[in-house]
Backbone bond lengths (Angstrom), bond angles and torsions (degrees), N, CA, C in turn:
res aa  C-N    CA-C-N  psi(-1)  N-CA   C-N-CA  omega(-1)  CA-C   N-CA-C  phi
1 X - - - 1.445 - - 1.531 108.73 -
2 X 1.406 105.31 119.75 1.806 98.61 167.89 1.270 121.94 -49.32
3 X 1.386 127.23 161.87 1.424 131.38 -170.32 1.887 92.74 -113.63
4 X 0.942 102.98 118.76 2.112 102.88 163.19 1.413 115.35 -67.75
5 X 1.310 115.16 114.38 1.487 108.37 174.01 1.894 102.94 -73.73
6 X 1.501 82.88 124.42 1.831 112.95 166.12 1.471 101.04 -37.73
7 X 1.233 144.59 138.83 1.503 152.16 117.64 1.525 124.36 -28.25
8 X 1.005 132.32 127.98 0.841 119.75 172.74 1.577 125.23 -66.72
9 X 2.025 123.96 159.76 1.994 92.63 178.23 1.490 104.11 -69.31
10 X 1.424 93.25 158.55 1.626 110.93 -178.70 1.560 100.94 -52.43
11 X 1.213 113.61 -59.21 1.497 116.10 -173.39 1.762 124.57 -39.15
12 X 1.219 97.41 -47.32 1.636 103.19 169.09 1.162 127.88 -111.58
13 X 1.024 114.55 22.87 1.688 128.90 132.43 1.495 111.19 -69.43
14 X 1.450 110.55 -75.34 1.569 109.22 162.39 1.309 125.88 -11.81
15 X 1.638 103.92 -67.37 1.549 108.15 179.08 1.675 118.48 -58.60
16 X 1.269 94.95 -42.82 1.961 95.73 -175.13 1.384 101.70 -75.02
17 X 1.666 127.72 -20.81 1.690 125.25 171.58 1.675 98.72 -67.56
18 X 1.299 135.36 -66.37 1.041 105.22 -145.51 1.772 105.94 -95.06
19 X 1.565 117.74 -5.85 1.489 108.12 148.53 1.470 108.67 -34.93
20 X 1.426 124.82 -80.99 1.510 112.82 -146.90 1.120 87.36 -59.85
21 X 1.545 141.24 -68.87 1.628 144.48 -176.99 1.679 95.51 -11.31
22 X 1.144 120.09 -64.80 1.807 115.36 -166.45 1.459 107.77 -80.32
23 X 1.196 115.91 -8.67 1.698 113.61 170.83 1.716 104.56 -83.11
24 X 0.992 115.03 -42.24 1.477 128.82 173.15 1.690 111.09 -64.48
25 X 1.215 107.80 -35.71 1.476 98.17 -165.42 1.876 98.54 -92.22
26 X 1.448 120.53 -20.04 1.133 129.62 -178.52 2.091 108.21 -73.19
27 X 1.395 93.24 -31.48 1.648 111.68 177.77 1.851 105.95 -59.44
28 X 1.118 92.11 -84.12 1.619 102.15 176.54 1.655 112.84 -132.30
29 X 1.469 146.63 87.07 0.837 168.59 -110.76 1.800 102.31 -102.66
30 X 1.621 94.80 -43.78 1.617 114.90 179.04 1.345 125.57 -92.56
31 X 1.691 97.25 19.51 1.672 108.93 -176.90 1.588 101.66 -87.12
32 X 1.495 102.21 160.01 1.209 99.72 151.17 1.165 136.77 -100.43
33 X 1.742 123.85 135.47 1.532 127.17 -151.82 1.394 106.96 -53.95
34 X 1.109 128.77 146.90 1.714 127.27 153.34 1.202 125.76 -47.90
35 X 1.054 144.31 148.18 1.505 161.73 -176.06 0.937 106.88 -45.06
36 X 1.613 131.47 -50.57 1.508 166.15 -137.29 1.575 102.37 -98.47
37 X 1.208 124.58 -55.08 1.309 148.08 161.82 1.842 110.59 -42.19
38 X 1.452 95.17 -74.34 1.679 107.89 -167.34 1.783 97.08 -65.36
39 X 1.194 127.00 -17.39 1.282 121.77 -174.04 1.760 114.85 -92.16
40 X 1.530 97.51 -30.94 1.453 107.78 160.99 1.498 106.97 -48.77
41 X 1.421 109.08 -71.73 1.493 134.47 -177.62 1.909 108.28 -10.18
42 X 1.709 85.15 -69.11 1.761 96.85 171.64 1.260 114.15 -58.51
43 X 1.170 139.32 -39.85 1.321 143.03 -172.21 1.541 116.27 -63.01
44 X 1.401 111.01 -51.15 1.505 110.50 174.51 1.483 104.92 -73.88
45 X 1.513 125.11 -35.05 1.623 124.96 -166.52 1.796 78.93 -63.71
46 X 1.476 128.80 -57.65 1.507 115.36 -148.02 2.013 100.20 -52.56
47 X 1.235 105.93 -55.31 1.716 120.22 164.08 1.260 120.10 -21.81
48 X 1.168 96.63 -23.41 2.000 93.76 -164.67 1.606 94.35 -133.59
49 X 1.573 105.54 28.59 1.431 114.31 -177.89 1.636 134.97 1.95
50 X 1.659 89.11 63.52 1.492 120.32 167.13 1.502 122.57 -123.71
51 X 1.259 129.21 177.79 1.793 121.64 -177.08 1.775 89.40 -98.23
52 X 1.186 89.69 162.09 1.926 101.68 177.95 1.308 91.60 -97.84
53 X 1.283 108.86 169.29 1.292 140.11 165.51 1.590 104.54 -85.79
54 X 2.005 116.43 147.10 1.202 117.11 179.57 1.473 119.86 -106.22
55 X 1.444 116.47 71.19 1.482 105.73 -143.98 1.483 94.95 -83.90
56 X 1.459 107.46 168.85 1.462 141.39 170.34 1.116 114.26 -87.62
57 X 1.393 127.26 -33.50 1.297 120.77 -163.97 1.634 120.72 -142.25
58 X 1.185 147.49 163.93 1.204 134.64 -179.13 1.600 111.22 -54.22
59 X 1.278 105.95 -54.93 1.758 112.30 178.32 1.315 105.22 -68.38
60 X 1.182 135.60 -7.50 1.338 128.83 166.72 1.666 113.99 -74.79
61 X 1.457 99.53 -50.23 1.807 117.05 165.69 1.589 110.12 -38.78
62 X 1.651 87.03 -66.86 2.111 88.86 179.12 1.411 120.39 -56.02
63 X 1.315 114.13 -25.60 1.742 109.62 -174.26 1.919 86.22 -70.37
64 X 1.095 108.83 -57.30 1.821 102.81 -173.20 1.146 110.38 -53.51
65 X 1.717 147.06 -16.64 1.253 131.53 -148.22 2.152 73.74 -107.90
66 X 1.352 113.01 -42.15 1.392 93.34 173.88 1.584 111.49 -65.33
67 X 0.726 142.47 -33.13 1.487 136.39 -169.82 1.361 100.56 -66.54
68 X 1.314 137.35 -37.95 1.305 130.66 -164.28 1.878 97.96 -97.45
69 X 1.190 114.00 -18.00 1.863 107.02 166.06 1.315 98.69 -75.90
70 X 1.439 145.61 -33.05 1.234 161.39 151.25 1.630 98.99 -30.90
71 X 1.182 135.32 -70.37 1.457 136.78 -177.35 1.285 109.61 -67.39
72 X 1.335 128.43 -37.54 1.348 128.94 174.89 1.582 124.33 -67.26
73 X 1.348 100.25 -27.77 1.787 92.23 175.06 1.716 95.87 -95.07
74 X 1.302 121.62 4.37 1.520 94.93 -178.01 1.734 112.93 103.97
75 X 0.909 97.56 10.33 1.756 102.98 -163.08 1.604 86.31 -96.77
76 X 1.701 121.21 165.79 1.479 113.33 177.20 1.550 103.20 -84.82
77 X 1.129 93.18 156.28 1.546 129.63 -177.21 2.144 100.89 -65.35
78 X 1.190 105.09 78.82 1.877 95.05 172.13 1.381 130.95 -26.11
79 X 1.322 123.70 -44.77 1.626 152.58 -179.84 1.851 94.30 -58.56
80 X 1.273 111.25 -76.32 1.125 131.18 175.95 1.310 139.39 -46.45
81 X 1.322 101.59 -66.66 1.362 127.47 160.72 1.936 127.53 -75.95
82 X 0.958 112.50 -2.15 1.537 123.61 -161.26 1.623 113.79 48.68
83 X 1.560 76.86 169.92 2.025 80.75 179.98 1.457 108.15 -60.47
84 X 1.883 85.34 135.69 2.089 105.34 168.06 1.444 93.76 -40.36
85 X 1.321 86.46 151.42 1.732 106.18 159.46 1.268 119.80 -103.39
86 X 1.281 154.24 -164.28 1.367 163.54 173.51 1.358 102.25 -31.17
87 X 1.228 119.88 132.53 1.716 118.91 148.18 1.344 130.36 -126.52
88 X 0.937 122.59 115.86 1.355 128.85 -165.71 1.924 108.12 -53.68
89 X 1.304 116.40 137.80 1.483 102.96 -150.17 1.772 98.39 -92.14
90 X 1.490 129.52 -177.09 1.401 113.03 -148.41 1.285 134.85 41.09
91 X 0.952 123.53 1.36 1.831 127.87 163.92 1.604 97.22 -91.87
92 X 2.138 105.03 159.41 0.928 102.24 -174.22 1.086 124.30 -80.02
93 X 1.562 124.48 -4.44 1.297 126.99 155.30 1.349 118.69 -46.27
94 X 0.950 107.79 -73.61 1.323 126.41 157.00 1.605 111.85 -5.04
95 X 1.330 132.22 -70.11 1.475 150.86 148.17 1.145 124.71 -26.04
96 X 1.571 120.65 -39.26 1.616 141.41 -162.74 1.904 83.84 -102.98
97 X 0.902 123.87 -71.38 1.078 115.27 -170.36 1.375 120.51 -63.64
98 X 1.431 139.67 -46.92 1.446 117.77 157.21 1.506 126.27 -43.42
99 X 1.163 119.01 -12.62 1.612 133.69 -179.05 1.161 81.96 -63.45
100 X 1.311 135.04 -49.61 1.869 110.39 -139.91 1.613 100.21 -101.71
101 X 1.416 105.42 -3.52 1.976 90.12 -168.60 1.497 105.22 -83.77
102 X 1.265 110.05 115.47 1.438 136.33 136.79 1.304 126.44 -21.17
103 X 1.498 146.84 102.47 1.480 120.60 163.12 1.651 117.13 -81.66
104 X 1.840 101.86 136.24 1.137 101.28 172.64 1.404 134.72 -26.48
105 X 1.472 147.11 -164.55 0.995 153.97 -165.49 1.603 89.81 -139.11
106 X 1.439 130.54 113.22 1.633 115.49 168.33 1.353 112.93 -72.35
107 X 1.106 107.27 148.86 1.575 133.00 -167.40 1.709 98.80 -99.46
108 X 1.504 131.68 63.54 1.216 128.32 177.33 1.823 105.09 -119.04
């Protein structure tokens, strides 16, 4: 009888996806992602039974790899749901949502 290889948990897959994603996007930000990457991308979005994002660029990848840690704890979906509104600060929103901000890239 064949044996099924186990999945890994979603969660740390996630985590080891969007590490390299932020090592990559910290490298060259305005690249375009690898094949290897954007196909991961779909794979965890199919897991967390949502559509991926089609990014262009590495920081385009990382904004999606947060959006989908965003779907995984339960938080709303940005795409879906539109942009959060206000959060009152010390709440755990509050917590979940500073998690995801990104600093720009300066333009010098």
């Amino acid at each position: 009888m064949a044996r099924r290889a186990r999945q890994p948990d979603v969660r740390a897959e996630l985590r080891a996806f969007s590490a390299l994603v932020l090592d990559r996007a910290q490298a060259d930000p305005t690249q375009q992602p690898g094949r290897y990457l954007v196909d991961w991308h779909r794979r965890l979005a199919a897991r967390l039974e949502t559509l991926p994002r089609h990014p262009r660029t590495n920081r385009e990848l990382l904004e999606g790899a947060l959006r989908l840690h965003r779907i995984h704890r339960g938080l709303p979906d940005p795409l879906r749901d539109g942009p959060p509104g206000p959060v009152a600060i010390g709440t755990a929103a509050h917590e979940a949502k500073s998690d995801s901000v990104l600093p720009r890239a300066s333009s010098a």
